[in-house]
Biopython code that builds the backbone (N, CA, C, O; Angstrom):
import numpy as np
from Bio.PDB.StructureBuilder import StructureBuilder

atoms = [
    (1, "UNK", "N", (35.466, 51.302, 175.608)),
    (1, "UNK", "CA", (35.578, 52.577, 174.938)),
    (1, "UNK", "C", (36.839, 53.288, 175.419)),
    (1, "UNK", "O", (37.095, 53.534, 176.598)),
    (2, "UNK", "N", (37.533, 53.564, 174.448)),
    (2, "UNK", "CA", (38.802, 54.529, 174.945)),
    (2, "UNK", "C", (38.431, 56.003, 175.301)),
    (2, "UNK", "O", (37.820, 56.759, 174.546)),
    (3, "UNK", "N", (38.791, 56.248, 176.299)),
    (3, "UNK", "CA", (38.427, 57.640, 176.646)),
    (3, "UNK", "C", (39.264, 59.031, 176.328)),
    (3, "UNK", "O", (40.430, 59.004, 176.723)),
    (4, "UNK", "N", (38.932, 59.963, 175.821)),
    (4, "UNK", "CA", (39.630, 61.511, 174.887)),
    (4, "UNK", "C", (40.679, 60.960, 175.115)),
    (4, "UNK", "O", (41.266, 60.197, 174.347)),
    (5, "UNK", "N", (41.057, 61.327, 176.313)),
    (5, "UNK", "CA", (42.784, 61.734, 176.987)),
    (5, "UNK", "C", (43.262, 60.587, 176.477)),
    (5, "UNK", "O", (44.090, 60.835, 175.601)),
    (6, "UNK", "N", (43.093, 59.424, 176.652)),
    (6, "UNK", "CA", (43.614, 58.178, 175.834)),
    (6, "UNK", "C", (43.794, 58.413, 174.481)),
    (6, "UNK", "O", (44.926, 58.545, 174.015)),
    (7, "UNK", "N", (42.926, 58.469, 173.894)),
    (7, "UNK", "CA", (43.148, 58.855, 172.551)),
    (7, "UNK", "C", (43.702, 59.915, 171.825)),
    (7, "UNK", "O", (43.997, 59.934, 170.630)),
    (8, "UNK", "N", (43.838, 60.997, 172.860)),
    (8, "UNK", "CA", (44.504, 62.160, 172.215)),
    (8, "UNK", "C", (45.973, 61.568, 172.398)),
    (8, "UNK", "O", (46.475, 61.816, 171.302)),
    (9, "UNK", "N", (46.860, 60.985, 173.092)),
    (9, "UNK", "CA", (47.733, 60.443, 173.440)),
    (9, "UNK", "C", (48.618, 59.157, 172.544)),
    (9, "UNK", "O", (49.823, 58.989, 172.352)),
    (10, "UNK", "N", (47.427, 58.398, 172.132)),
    (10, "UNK", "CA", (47.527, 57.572, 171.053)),
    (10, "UNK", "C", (47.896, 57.412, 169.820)),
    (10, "UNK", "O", (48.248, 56.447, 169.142)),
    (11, "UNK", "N", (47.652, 59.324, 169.518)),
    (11, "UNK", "CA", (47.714, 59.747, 168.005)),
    (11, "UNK", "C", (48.855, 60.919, 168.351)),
    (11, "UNK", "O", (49.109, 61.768, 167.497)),
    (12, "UNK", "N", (49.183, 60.921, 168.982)),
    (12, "UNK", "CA", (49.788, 62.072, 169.153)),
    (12, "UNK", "C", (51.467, 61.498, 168.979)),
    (12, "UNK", "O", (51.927, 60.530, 169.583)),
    (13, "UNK", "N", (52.162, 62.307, 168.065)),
    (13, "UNK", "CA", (53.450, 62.097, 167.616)),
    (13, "UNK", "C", (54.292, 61.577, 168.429)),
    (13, "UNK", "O", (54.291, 61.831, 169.633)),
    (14, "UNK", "N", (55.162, 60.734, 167.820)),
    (14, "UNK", "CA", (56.350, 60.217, 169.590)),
    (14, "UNK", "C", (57.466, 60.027, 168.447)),
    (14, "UNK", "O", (57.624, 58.883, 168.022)),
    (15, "UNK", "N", (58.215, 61.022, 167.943)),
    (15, "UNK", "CA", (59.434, 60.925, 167.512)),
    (15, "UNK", "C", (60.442, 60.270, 168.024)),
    (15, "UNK", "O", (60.587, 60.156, 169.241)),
    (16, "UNK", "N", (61.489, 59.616, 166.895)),
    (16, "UNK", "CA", (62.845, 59.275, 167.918)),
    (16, "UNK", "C", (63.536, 59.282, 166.572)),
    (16, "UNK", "O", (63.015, 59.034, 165.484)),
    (17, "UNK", "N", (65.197, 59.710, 166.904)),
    (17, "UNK", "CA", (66.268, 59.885, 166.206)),
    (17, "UNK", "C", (67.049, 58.796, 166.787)),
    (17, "UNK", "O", (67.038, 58.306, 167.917)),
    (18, "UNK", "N", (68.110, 58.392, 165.147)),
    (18, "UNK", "CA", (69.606, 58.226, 165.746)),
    (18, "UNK", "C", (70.162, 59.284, 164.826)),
    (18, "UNK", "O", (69.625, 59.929, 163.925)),
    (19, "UNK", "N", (71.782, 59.280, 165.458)),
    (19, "UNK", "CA", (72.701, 60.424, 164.679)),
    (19, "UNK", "C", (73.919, 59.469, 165.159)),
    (19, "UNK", "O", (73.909, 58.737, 166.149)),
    (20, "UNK", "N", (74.851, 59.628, 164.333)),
    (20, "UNK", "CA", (76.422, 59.077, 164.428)),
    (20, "UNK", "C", (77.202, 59.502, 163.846)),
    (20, "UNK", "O", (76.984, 60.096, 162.789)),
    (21, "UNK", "N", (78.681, 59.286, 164.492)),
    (21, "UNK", "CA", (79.832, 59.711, 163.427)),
    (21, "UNK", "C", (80.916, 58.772, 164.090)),
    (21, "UNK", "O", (81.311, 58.448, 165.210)),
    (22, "UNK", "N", (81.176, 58.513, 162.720)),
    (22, "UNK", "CA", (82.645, 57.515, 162.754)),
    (22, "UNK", "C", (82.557, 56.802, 164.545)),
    (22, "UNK", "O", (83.312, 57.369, 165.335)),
    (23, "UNK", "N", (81.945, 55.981, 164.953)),
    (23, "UNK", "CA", (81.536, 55.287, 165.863)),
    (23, "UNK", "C", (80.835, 55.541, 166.864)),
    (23, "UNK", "O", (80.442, 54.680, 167.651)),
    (24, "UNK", "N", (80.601, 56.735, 166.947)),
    (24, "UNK", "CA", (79.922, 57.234, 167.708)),
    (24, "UNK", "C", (78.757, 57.332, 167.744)),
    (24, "UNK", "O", (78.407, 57.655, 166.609)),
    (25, "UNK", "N", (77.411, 57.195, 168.763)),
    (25, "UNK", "CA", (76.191, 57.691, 167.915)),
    (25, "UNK", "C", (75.307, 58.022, 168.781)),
    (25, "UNK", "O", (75.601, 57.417, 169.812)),
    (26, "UNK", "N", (73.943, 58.944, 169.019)),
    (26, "UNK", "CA", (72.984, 59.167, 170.061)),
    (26, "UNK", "C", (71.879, 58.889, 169.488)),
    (26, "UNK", "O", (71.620, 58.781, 168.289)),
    (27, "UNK", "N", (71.116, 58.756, 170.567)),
    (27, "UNK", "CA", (69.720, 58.789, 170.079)),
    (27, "UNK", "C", (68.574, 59.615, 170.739)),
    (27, "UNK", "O", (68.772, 60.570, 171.490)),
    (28, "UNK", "N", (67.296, 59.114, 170.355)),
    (28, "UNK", "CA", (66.269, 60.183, 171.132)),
    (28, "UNK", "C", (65.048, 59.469, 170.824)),
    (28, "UNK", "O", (64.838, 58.866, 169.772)),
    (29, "UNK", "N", (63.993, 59.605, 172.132)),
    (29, "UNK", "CA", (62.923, 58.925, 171.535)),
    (29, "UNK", "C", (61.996, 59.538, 172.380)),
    (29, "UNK", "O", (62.339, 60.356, 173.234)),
    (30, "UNK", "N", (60.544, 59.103, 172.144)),
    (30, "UNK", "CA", (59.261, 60.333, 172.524)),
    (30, "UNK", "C", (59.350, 61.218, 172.230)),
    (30, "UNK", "O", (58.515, 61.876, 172.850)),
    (31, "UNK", "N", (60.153, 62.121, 171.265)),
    (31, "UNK", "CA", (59.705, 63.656, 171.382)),
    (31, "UNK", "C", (58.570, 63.955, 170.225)),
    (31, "UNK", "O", (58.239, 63.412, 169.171)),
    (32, "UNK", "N", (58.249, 64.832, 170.798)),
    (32, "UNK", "CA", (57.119, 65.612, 170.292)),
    (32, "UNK", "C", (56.869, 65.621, 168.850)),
    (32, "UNK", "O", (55.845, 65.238, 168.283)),
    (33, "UNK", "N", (58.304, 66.275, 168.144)),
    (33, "UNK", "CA", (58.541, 66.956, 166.629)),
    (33, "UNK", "C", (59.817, 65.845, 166.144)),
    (33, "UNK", "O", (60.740, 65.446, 166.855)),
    (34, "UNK", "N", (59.584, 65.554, 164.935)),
    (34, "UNK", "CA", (60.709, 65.151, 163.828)),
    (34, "UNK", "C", (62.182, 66.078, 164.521)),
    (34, "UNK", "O", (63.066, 65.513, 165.164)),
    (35, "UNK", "N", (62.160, 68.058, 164.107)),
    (35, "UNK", "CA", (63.043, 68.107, 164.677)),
    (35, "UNK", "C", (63.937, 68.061, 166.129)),
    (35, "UNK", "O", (65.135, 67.969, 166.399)),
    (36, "UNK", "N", (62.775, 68.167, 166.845)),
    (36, "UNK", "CA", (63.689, 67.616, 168.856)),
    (36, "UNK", "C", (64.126, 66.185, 168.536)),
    (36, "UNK", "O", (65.168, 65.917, 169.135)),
    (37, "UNK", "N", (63.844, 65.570, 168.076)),
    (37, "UNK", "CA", (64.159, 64.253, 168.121)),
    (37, "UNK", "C", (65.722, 64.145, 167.658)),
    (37, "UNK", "O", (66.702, 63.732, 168.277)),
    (38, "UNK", "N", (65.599, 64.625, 166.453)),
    (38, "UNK", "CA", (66.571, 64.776, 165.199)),
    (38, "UNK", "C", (67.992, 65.918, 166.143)),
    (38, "UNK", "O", (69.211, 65.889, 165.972)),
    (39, "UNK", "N", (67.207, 66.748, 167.044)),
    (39, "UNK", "CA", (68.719, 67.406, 167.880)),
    (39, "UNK", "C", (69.019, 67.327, 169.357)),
    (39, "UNK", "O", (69.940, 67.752, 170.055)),
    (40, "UNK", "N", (67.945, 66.650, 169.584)),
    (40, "UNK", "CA", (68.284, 65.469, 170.873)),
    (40, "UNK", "C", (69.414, 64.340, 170.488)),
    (40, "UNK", "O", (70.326, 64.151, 171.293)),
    (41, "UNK", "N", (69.375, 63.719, 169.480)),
    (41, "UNK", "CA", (70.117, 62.318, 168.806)),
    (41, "UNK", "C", (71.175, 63.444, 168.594)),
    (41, "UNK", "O", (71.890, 63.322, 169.589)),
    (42, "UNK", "N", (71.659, 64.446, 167.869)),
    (42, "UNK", "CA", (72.390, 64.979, 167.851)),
    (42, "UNK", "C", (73.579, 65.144, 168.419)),
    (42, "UNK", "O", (74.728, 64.852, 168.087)),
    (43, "UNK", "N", (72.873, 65.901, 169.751)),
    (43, "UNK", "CA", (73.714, 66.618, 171.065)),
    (43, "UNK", "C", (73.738, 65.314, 171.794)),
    (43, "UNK", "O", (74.681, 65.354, 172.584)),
    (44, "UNK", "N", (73.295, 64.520, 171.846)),
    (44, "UNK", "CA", (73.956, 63.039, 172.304)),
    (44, "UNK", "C", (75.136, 62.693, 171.750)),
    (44, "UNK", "O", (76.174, 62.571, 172.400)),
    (45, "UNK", "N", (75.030, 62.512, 170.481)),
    (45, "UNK", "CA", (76.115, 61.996, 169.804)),
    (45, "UNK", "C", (76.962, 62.792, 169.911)),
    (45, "UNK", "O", (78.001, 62.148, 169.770)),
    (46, "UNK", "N", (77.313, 64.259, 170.145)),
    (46, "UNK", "CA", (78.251, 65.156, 169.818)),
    (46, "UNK", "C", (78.833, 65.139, 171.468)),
    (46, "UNK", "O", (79.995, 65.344, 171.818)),
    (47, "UNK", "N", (78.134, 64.955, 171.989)),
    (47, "UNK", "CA", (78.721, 64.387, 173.813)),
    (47, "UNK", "C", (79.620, 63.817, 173.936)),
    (47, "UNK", "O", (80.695, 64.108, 174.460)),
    (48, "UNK", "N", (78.975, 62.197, 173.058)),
    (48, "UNK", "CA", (79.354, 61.071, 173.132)),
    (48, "UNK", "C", (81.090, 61.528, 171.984)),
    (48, "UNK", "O", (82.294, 61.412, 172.211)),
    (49, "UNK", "N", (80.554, 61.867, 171.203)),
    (49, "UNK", "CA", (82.205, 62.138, 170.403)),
    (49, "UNK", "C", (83.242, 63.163, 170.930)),
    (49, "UNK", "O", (84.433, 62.888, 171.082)),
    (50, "UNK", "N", (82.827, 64.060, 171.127)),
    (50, "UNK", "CA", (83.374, 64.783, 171.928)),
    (50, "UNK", "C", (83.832, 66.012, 170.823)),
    (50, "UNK", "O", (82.903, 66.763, 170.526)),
    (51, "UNK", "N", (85.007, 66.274, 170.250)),
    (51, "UNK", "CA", (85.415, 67.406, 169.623)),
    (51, "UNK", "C", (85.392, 66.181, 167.803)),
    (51, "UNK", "O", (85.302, 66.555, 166.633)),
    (52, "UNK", "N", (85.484, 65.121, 168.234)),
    (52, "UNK", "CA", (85.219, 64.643, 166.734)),
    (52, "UNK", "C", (85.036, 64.991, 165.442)),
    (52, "UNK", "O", (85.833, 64.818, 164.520)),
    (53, "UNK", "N", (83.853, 65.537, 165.396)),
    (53, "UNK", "CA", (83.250, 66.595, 164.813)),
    (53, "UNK", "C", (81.623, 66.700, 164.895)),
    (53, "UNK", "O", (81.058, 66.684, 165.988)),
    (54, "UNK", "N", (80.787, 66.827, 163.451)),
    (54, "UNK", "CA", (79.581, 67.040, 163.857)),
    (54, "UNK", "C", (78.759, 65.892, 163.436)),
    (54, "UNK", "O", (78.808, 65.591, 162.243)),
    (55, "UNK", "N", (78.042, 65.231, 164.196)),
    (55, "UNK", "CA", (76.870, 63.544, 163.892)),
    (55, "UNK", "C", (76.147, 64.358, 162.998)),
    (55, "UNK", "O", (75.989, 65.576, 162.913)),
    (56, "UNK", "N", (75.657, 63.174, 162.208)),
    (56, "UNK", "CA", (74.793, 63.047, 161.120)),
    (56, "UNK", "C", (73.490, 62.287, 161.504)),
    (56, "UNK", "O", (73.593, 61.107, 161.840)),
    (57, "UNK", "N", (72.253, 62.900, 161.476)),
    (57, "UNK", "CA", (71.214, 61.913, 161.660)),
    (57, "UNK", "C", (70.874, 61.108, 160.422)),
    (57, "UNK", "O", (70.517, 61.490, 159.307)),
    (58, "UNK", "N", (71.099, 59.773, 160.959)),
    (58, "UNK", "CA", (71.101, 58.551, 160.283)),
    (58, "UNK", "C", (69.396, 57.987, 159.794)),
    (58, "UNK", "O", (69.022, 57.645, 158.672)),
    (59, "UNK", "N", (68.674, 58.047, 160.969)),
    (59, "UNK", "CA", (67.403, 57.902, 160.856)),
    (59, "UNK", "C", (66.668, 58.646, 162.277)),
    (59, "UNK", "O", (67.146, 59.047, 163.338)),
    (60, "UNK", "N", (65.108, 58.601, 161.651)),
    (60, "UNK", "CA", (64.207, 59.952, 162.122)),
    (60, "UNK", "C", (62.939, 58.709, 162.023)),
    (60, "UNK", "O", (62.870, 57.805, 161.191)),
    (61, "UNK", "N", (62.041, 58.989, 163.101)),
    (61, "UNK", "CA", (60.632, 57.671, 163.202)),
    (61, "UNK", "C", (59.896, 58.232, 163.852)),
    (61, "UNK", "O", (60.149, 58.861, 164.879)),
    (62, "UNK", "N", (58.847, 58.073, 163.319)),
    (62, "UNK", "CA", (57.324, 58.054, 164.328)),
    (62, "UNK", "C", (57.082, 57.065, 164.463)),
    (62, "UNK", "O", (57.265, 56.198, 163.608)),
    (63, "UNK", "N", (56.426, 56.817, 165.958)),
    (63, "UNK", "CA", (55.890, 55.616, 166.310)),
    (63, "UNK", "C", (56.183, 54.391, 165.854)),
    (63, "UNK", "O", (55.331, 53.608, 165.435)),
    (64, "UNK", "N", (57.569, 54.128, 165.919)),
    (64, "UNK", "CA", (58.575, 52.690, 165.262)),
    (64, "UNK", "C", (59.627, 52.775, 166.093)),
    (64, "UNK", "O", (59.911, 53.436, 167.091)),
    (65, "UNK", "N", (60.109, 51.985, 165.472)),
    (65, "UNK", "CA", (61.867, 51.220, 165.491)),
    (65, "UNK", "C", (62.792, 51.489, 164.929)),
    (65, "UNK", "O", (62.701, 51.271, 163.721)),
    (66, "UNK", "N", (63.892, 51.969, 165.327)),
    (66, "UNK", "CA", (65.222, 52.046, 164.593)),
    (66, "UNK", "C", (66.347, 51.133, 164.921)),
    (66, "UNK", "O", (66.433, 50.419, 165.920)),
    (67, "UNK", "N", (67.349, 51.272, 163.774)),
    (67, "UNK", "CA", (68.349, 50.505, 164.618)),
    (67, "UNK", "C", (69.591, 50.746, 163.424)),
    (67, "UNK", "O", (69.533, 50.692, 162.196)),
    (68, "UNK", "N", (70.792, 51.052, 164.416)),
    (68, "UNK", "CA", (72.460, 51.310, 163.297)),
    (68, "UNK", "C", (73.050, 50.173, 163.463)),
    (68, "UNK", "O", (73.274, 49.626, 164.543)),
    (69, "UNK", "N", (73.258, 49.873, 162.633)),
    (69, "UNK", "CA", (74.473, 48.869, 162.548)),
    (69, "UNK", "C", (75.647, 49.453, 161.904)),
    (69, "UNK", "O", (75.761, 50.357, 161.075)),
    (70, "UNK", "N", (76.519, 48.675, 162.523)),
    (70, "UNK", "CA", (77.892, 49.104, 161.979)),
    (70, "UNK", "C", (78.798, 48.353, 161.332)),
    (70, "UNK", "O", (78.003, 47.536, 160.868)),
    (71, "UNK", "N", (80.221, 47.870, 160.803)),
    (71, "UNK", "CA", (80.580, 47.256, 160.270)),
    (71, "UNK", "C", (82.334, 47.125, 160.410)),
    (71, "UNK", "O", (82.494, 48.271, 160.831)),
    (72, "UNK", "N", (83.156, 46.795, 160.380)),
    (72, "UNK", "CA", (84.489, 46.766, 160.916)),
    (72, "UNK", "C", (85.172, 47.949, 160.406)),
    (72, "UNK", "O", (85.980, 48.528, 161.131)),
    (73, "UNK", "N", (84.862, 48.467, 158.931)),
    (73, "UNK", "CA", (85.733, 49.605, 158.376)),
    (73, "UNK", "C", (84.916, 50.764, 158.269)),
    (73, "UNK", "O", (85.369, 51.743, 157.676)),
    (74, "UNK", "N", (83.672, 50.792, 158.805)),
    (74, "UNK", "CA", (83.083, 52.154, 158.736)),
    (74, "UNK", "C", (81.842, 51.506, 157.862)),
    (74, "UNK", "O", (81.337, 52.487, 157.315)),
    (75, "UNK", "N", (81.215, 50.504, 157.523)),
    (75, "UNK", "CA", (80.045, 50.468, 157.000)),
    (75, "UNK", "C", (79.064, 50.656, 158.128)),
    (75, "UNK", "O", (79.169, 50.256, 159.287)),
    (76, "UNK", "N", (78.229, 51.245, 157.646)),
    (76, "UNK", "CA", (77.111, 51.517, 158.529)),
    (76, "UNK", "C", (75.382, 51.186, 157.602)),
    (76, "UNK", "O", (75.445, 51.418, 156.395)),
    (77, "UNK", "N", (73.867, 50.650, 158.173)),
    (77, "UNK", "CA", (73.261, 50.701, 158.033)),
    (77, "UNK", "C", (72.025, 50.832, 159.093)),
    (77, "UNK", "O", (71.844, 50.471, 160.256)),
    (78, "UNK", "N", (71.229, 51.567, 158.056)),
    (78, "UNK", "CA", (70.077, 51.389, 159.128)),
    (78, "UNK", "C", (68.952, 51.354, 158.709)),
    (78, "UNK", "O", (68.869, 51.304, 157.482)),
    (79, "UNK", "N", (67.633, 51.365, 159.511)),
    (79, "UNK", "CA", (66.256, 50.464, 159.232)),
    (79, "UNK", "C", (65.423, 50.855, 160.122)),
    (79, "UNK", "O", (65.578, 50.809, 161.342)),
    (80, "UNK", "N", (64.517, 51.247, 159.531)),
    (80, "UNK", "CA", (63.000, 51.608, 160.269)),
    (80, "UNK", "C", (62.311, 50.491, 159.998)),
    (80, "UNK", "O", (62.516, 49.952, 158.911)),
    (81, "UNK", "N", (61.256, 49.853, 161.021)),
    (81, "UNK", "CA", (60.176, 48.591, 161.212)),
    (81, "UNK", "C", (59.430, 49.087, 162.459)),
    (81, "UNK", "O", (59.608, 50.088, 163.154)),
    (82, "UNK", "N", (58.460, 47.993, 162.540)),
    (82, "UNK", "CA", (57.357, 47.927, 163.446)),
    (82, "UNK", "C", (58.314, 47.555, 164.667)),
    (82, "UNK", "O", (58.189, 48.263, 165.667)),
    (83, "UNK", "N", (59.362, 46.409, 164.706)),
    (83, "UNK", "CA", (59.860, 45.687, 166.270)),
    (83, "UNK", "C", (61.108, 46.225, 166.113)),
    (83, "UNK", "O", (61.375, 46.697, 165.007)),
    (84, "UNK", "N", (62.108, 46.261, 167.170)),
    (84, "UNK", "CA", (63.505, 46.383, 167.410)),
    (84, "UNK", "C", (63.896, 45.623, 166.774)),
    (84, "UNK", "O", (64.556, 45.971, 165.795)),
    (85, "UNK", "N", (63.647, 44.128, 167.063)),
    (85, "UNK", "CA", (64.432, 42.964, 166.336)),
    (85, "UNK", "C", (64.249, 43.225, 164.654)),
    (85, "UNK", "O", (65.201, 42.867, 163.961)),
    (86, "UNK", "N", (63.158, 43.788, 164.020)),
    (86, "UNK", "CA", (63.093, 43.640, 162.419)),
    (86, "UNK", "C", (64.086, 44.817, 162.433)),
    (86, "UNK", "O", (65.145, 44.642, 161.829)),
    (87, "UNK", "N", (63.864, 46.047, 163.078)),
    (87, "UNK", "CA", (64.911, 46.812, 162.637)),
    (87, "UNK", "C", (66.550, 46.369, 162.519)),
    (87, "UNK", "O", (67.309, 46.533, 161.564)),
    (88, "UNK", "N", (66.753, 45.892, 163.534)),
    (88, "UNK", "CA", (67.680, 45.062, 163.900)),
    (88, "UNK", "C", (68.567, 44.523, 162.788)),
    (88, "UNK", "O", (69.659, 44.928, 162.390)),
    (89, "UNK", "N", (68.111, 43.909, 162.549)),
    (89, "UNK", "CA", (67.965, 42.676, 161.061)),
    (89, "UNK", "C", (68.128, 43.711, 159.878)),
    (89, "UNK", "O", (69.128, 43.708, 159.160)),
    (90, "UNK", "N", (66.958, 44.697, 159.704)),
    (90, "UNK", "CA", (67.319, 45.061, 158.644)),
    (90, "UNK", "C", (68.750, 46.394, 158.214)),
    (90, "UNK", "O", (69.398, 46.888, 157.292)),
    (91, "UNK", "N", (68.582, 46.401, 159.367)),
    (91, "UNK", "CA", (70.113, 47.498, 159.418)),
    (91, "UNK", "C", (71.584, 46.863, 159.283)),
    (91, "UNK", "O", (72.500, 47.456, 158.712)),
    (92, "UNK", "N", (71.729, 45.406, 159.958)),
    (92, "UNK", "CA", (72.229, 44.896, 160.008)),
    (92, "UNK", "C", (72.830, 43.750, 158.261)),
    (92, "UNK", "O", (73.886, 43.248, 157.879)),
    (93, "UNK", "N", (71.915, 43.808, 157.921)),
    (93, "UNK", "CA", (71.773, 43.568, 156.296)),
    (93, "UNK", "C", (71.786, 44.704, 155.415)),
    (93, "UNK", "O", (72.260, 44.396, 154.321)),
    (94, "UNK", "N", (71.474, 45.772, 155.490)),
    (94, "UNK", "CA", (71.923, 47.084, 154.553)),
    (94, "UNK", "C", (73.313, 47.283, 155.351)),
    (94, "UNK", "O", (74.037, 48.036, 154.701)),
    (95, "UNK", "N", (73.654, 47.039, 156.027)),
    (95, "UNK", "CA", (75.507, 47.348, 156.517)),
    (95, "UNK", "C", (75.968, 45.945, 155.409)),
    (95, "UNK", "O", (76.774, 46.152, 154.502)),
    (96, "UNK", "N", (75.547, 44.992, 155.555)),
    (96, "UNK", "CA", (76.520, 44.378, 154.925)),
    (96, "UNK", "C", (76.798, 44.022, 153.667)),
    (96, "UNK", "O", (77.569, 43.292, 153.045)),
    (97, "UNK", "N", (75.613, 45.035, 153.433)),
    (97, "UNK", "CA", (75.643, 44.972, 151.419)),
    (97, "UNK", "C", (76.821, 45.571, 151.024)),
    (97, "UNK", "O", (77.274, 45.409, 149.891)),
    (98, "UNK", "N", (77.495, 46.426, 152.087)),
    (98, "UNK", "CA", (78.822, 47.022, 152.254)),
    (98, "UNK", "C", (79.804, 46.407, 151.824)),
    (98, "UNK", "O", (80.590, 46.955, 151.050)),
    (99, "UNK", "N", (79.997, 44.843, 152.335)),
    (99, "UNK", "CA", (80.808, 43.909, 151.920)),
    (99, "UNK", "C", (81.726, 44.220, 153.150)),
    (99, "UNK", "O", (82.748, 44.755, 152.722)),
    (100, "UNK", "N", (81.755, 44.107, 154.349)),
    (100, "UNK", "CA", (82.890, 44.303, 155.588)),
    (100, "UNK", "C", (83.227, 43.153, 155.798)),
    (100, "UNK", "O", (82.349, 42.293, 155.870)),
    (101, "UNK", "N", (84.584, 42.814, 155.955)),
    (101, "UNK", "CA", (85.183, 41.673, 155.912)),
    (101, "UNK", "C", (84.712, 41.275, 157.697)),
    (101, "UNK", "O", (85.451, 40.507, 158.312)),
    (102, "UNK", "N", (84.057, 41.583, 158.065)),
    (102, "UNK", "CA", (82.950, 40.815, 159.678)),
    (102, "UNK", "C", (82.007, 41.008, 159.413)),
    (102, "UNK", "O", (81.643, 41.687, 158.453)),
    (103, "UNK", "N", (81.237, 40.367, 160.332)),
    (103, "UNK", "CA", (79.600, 40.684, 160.052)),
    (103, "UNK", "C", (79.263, 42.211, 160.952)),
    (103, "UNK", "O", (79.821, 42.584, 161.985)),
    (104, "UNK", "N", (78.176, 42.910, 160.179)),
    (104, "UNK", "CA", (78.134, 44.022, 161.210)),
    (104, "UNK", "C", (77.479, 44.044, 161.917)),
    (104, "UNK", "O", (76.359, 43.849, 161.447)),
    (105, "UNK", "N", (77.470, 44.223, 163.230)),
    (105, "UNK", "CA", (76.953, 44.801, 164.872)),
    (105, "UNK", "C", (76.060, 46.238, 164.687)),
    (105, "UNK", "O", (76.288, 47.321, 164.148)),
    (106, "UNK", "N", (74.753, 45.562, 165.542)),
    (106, "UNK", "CA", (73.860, 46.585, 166.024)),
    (106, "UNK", "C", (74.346, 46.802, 167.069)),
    (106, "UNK", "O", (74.539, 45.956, 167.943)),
    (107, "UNK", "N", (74.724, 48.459, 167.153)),
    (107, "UNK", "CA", (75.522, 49.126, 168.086)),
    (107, "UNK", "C", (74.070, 49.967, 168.764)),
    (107, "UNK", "O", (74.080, 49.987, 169.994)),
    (108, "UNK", "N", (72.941, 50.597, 168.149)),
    (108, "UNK", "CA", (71.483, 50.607, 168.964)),
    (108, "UNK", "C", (70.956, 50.655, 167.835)),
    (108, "UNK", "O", (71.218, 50.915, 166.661)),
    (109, "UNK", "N", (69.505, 50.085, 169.008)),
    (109, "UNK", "CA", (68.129, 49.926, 168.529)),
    (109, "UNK", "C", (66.856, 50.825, 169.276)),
    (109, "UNK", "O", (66.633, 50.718, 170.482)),
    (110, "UNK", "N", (66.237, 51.525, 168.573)),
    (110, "UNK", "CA", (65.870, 52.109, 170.109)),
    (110, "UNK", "C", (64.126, 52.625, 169.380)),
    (110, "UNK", "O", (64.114, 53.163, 168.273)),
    (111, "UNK", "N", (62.934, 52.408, 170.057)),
    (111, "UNK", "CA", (61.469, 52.751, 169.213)),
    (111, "UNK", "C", (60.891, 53.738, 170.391)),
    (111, "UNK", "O", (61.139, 53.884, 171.587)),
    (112, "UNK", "N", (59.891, 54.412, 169.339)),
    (112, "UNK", "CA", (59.402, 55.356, 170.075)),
    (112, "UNK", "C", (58.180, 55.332, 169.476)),
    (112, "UNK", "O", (57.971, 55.354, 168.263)),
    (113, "UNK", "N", (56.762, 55.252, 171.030)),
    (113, "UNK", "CA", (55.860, 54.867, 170.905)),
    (113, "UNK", "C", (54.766, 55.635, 171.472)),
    (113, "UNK", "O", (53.608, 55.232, 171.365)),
]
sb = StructureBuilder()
sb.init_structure("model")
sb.init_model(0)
sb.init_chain("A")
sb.init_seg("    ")
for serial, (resi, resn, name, xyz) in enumerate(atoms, 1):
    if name == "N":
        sb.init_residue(resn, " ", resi, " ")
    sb.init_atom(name, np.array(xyz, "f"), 0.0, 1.0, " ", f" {name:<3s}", serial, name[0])
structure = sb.get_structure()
């Protein structure tokens, strides 16, 4: 038998973001709400870029997998699934419907559970 506290825990939201810009990108995972997640991934990415300008959240998950891929001239995709690796895969295949003369690179993958 699972006990409350277990179960309140179980059901209870575990957000995670990515956000990127022009190579750059953050992420966030466990939080509470769609939006902490979404400006956690944010203010990562805007770290990580620096005066760049402002990241875009790419993808937003409950209790899953994300993952960006990228592509040599700026294609980018991404993919929500159950595992890292399907996300993986499938981000990695919506980047290259792009047509990038390389194959594109999962630059992260990251689930929140």
């Amino acid at each position: 038998m699972i006990s409350p506290s277990h179960a309140q825990t179980a059901l209870r939201p575990s957000w995670g973001a990515i956000a990127a810009l022009q190579g750059w990108y953050g992420y966030a995972y466990d939080q509470p709400t769609r939006d902490a997640a979404e400006n956690a991934a944010r203010a990562r990415c805007e770290r990580a870029a620096g005066r760049a300008g402002a990241c875009v959240v790419r993808a937003s998950f409950d209790r899953a997998c994300a993952a960006l891929a990228t592509g040599n001239y700026g294609e980018w995709g991404t993919a929500i699934a159950p595992t890292s690796d399907d996300a993986g895969q499938a981000a990695a295949k919506q980047c290259e419907s792009h047509l990038p003369t390389e194959p594109c690179k999962v630059v992260v993958s990251v689930c929140s559970r």
